[in-house]
C-alpha positions in Angstrom: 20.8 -20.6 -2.2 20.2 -17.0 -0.9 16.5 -16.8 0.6 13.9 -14.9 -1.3 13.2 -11.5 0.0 10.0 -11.4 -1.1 7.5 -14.2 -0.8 4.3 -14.7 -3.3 1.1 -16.9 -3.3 -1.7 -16.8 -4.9 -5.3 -18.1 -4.0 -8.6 -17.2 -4.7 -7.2 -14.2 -7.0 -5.4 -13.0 -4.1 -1.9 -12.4 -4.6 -0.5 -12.6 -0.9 2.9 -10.7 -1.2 5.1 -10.7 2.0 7.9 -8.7 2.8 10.7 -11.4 3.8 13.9 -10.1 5.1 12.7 -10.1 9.3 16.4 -10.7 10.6 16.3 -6.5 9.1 13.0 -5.6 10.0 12.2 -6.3 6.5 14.0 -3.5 5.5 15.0 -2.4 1.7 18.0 -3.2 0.0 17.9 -3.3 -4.0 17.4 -7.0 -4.5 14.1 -6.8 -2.5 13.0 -3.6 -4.2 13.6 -5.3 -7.4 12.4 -8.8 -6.2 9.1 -6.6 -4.8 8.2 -4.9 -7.7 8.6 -8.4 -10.0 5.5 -9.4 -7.8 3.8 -6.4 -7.7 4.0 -7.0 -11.8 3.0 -10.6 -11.4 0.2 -9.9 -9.7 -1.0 -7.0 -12.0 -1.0 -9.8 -14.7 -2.9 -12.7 -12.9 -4.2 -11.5 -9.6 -7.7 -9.6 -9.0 -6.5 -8.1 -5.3 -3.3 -8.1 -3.7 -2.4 -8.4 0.1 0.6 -7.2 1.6 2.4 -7.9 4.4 5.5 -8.5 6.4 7.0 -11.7 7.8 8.2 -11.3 11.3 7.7 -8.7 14.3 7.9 -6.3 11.5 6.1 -4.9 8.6 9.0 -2.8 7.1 12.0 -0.8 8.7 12.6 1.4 5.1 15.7 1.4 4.1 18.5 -0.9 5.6 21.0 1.6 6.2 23.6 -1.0 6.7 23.3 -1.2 2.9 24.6 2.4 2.1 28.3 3.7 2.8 28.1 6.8 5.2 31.7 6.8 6.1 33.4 9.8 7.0 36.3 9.1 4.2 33.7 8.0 2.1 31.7 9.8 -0.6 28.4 10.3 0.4 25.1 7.9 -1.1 23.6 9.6 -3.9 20.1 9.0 -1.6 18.2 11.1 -4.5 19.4 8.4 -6.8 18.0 5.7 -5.1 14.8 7.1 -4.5 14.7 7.6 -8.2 15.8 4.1 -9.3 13.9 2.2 -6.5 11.4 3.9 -3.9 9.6 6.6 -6.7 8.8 3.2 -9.1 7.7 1.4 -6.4 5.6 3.6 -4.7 3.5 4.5 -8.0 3.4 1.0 -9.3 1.6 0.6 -6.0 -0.9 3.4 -6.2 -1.2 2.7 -10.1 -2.0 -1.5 -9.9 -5.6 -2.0 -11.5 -6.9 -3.7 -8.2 -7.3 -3.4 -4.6 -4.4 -3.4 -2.8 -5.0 -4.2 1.1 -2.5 -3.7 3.3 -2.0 -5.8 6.9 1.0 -4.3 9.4 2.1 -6.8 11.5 4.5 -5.0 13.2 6.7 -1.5 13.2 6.2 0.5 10.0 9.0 3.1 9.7 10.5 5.4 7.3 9.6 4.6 4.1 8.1 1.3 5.6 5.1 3.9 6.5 4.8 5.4 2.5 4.9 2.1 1.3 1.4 0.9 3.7 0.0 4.1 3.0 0.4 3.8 -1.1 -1.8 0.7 -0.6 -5.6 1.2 -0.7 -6.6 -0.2 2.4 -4.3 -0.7 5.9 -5.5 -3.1 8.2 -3.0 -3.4 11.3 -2.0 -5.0 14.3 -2.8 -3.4 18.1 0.8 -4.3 18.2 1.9 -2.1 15.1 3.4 1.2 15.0 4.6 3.9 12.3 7.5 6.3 12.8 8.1 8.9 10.6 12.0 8.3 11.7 14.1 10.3 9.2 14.2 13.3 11.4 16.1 11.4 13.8 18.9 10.9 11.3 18.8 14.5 9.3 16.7 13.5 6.4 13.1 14.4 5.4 10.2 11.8 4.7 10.2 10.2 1.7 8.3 7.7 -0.6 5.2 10.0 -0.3 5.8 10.6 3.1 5.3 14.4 2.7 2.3 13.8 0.8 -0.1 10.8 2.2 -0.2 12.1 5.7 -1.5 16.2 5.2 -4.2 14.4 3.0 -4.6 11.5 5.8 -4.6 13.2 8.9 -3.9 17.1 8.2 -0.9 19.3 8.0 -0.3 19.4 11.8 -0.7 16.0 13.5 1.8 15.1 9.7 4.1 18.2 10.7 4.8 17.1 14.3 5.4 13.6 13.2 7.8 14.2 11.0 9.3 16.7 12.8 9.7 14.6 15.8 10.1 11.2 14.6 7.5 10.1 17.3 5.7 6.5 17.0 2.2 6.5 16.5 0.2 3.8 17.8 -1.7 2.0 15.2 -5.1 2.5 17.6 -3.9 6.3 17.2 -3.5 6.0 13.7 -6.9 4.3 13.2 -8.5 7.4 15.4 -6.6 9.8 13.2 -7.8 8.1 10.2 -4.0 7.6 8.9 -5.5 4.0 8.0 -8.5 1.9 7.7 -8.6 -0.3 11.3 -6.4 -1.3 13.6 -7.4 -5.1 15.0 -5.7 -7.6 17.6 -2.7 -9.1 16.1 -4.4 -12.7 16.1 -7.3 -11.4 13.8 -5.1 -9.5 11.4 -4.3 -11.6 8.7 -7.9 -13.1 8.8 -9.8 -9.9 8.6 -7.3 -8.7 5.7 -7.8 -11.3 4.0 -11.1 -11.7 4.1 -11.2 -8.5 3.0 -9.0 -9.2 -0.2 -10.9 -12.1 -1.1 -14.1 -10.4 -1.1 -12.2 -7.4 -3.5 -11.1 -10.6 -5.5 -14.7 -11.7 -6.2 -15.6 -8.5 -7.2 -16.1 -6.3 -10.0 -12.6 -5.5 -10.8 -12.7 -2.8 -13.2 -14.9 -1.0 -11.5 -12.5 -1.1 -8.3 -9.9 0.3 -10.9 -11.5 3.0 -11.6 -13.0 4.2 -8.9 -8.8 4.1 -7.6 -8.3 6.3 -10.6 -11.6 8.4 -9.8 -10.1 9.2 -6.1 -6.6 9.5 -6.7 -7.3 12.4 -9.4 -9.8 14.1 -6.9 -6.7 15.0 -5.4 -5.9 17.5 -7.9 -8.5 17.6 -9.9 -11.6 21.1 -9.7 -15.0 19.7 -9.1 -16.2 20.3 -12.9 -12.8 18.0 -13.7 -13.3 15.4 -11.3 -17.5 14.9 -12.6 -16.5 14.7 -15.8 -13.9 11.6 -14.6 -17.1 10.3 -13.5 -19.2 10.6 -16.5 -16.6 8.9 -18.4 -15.8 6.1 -16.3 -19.9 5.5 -15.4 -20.1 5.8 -19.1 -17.5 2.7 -19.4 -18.5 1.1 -16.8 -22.3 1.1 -18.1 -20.9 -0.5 -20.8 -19.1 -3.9 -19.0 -20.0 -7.8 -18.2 -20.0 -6.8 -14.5 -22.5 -3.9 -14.5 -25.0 -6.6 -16.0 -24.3 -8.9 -14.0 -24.8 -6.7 -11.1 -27.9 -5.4 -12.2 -29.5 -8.7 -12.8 -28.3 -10.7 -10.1 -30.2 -7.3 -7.4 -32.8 -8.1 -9.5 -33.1 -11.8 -9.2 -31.9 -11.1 -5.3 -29.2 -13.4 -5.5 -25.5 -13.3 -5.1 -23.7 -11.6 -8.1 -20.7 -13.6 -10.4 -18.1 -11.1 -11.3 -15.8 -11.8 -13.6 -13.9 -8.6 -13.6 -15.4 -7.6 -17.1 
């Protein structure tokens, strides 16, 4: 029996997803997209926070090239047909999950190994870790979102010489640059992520949805849009089992229940 590509667990309405291909870097082929984004559904349906990760020295290597023809007497991969079937789905699937989504890189991040952390809401990663914006190095551009998350990360020039290079970047770096949340010693990586998780799992759910929603349309949204996202959503919100519990358990100065209601 072939091994699974993609493991899943869930505890403590975590739903601890872990890239599992390491013998590739964890890199993509289409039965681990497909096997990826099963879980990713899975967990939207019985998880309350999702932690991803990589088994391995790696987090993920993007796409296994050794998967696509680039023969000389070959036709060519259709490359914009497989970012529409597999990497575009996956990447907003991601970004549109109604939960936390932590991210812990264990190892190298590269190509769209690097879109695929950032989509997540928080990256926690190893001292150990690295990203490379790598498709420079083999004519391509960035993709996944890699043209978009890192001018809004770090600005247009530290993203611009990264992807024009195809340098690694440190996870330290990364953390000083603000790319992602905190960069930790490897032994303390899956503990603090978790931890992390967990504590998103206990918490008031749809209020962690939204406020996802809330950021991610900041993005385009003018200042009289984006207040009027949070009228509606406070106005929601005001409205749910978790608001009163909050407000009654600051009150009582104890430790609030969440249900995610």
């Amino acid at each position: 029996m072939a091994e699974e590509s993609i493991l899943y667990g869930l505890e403590d309405g975590v739903a601890t997803i872990t890239l599992n291909r390491p013998d590739r870097l964890n890199s993509f082929n289409p039965e681990m997209h497909l096997q990826l984004r099963a879980a990713l559904e899975r967990a939207g349906n019985e998880a309350r926070a999702v932690l991803l990760t990589g088994a391995g020295r790696g987090f993920c290597a993007g796409q296994d090239l050794s998967d696509r023809s680039v023969a000389a007497d070959e036709a060519p991969p259709d490359i914009g047909a497989s970012i529409d079937l597999y990497y575009k789905p996956l990447i907003l699937q991601i970004k549109r999950l109604p939960m936390p989504v932590v991210c812990a890189v264990n190892g190298v991040a590269a190509g769209a190994g690097v879109s695929v952390a950032l989509a997540c809401d928080m990256v926690f990663a190893a001292k150990s870790a690295s990203f490379i914006q790598a498709f420079s190095k083999i004519g391509l551009i960035p993709d996944s979102g890699g043209t978009w998350f890192p001018p809004r990360l770090i600005g247009d020039a530290r993203a611009m010489a990264l992807a024009l290079t195809g340098e690694k970047l440190p996870a330290e770096t990364a953390a000083e640059w603000g790319l992602i949340w905190k960069c930790v010693a490897d032994e303390e990586l899956l503990a603090q992520a978790g931890a992390v998780a967990r504590q998103f799992a206990a918490g008031p759910t749809r209020a962690y949805a939204r406020i996802k929603e809330s950021v991610q349309a900041a993005a385009t949204n003018t200042l009289e849009a984006q207040l009027d996202v949070e009228r509606d959503f406070m106005a929601e919100l005001g409205r749910s089992k978790d608001y009163r519990e909050g407000v009654a358990a600051f009150m009582a100065k104890r430790a609030p229940n969440y249900t995610g209601e």
